[in-house]
ZADO-1210 file (C-alpha; in nm, 4 decimals, padded with zeros to 6 digits):
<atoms>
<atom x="02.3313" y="-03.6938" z="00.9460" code="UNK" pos="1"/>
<atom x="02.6731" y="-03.8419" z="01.0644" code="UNK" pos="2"/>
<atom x="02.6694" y="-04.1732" z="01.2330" code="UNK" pos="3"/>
<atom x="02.7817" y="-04.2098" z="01.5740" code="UNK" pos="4"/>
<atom x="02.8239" y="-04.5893" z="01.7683" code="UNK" pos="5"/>
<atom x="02.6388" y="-04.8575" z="01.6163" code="UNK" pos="6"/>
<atom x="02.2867" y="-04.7717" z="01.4997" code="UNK" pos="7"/>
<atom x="02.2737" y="-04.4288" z="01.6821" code="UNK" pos="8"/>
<atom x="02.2869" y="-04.1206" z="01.4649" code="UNK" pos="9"/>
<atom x="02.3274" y="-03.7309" z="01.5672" code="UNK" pos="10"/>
<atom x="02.0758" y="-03.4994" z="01.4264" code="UNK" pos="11"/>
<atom x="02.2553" y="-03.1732" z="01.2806" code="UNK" pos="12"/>
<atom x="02.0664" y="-02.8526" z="01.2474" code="UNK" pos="13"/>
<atom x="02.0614" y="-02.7143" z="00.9239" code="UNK" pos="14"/>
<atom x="02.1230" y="-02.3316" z="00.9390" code="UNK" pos="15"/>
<atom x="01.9794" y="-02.0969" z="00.6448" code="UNK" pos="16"/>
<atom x="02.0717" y="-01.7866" z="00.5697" code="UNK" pos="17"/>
<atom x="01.7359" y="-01.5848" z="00.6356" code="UNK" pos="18"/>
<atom x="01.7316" y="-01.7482" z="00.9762" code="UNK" pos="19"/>
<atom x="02.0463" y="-01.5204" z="01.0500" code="UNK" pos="20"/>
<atom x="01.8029" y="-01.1846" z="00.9365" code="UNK" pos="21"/>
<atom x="01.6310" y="-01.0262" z="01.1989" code="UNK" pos="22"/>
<atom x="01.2523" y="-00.9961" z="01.1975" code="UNK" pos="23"/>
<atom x="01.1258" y="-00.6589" z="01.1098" code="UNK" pos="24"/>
<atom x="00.9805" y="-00.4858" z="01.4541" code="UNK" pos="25"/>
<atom x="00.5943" y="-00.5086" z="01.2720" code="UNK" pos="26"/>
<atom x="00.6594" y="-00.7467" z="01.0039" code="UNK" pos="27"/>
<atom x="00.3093" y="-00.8587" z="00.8841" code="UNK" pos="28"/>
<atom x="00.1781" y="-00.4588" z="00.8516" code="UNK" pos="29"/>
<atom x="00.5589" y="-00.4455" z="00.6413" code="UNK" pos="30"/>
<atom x="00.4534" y="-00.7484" z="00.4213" code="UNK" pos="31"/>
<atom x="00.1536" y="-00.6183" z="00.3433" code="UNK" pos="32"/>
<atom x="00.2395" y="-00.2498" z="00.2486" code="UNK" pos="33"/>
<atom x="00.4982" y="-00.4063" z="00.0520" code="UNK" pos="34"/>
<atom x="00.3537" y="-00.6450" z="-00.1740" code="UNK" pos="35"/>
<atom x="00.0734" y="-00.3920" z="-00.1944" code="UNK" pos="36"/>
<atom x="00.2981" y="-00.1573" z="-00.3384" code="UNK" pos="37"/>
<atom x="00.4345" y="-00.3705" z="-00.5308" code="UNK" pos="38"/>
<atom x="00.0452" y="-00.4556" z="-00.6960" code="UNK" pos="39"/>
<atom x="00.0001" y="-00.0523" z="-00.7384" code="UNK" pos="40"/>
<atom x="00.3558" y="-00.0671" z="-00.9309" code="UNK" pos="41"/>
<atom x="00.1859" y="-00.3478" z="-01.1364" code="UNK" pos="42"/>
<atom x="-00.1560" y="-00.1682" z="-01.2340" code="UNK" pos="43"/>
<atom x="00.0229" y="00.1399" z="-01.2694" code="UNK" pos="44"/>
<atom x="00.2843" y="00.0160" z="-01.5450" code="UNK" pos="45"/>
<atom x="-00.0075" y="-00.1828" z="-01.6791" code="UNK" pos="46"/>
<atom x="-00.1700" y="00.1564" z="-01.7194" code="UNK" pos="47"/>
<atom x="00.0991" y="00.3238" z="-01.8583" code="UNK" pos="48"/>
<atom x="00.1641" y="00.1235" z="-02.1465" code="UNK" pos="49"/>
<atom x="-00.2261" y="00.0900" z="-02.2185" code="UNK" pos="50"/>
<atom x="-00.2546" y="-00.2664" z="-02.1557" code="UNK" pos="51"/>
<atom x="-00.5949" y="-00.4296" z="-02.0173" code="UNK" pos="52"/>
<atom x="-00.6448" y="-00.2520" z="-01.6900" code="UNK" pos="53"/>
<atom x="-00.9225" y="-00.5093" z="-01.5628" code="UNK" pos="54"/>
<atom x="-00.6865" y="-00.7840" z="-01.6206" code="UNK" pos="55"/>
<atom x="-00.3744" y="-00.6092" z="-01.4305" code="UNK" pos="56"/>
<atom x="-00.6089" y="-00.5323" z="-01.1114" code="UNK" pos="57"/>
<atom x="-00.7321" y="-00.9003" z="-01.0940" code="UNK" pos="58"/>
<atom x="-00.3503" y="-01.0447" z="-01.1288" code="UNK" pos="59"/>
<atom x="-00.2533" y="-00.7942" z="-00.8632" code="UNK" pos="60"/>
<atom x="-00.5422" y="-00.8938" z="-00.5951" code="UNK" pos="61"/>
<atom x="-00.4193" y="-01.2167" z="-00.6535" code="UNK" pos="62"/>
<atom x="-00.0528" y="-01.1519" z="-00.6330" code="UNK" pos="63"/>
<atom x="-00.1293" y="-00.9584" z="-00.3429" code="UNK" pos="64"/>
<atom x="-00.3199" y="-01.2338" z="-00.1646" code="UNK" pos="65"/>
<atom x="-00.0996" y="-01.5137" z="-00.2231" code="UNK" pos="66"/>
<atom x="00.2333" y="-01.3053" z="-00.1705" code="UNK" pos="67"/>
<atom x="00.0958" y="-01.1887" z="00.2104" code="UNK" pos="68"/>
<atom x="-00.0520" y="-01.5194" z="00.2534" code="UNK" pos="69"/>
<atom x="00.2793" y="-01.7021" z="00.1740" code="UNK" pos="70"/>
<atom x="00.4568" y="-01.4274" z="00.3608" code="UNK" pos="71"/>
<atom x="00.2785" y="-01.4410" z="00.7154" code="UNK" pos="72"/>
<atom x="00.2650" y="-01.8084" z="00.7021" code="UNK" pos="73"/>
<atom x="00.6308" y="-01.8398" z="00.6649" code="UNK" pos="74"/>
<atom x="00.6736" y="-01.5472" z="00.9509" code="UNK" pos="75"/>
<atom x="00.4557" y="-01.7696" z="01.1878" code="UNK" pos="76"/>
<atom x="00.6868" y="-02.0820" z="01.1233" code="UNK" pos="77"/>
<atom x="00.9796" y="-01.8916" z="01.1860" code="UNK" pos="78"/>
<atom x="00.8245" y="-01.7021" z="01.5198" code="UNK" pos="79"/>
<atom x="00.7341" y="-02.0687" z="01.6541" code="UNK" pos="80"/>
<atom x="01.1061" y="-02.1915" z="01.5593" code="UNK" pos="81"/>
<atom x="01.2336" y="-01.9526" z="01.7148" code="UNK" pos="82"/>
<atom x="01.0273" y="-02.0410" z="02.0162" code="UNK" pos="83"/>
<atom x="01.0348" y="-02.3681" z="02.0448" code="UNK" pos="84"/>
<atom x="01.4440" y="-02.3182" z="02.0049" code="UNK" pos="85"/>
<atom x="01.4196" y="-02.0760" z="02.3177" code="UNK" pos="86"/>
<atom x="01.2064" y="-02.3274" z="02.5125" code="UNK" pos="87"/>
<atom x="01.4976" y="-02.5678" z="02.4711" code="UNK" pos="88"/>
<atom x="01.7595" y="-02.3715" z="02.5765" code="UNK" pos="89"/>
<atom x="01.5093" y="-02.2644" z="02.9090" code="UNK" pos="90"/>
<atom x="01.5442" y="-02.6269" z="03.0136" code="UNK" pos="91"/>
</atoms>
């Protein structure tokens, strides 16, 4: 924040990089086939190299879950950013 006149200070909005990145056209069905993919990858190496298969499907359910949960919850902050930021502008 810069300080402009006495006692009266200007707000500046900070602009991240992912806020530049487009949403994807269905991105909560994307998010989830990707993570879950990503879960398969980890019972399937898991498999492969003969390691405790019960244990690798319980880490990726909750990878899964916490990954998509993290995911859509960040996807509905940015989706009421962005509207909130076109509501201003509408004024």
């Amino acid at each position: 924040m810069s300080k402009k006149g006495a006692g009266q200070t200007v707000r500046q909005e900070v602009q991240r990089a992912t806020d530049l990145i487009p949403l994807p056209k269905r991105p909560f069905r994307d998010s989830a086939i990707f993570y879950g993919i990503l879960a398969a990858c980890l019972v399937g190496v898991t498999y492969a190299t003969g390691g405790g298969l019960v244990k690798a499907i319980i880490v990726a359910v909750g990878f899964f879950v916490i990954a998509t949960a993290f995911t859509w919850w960040r996807f509905r902050v940015k989706l009421a950013e962005r509207a909130r930021k076109e509501a201003e502008e509408g004024r």
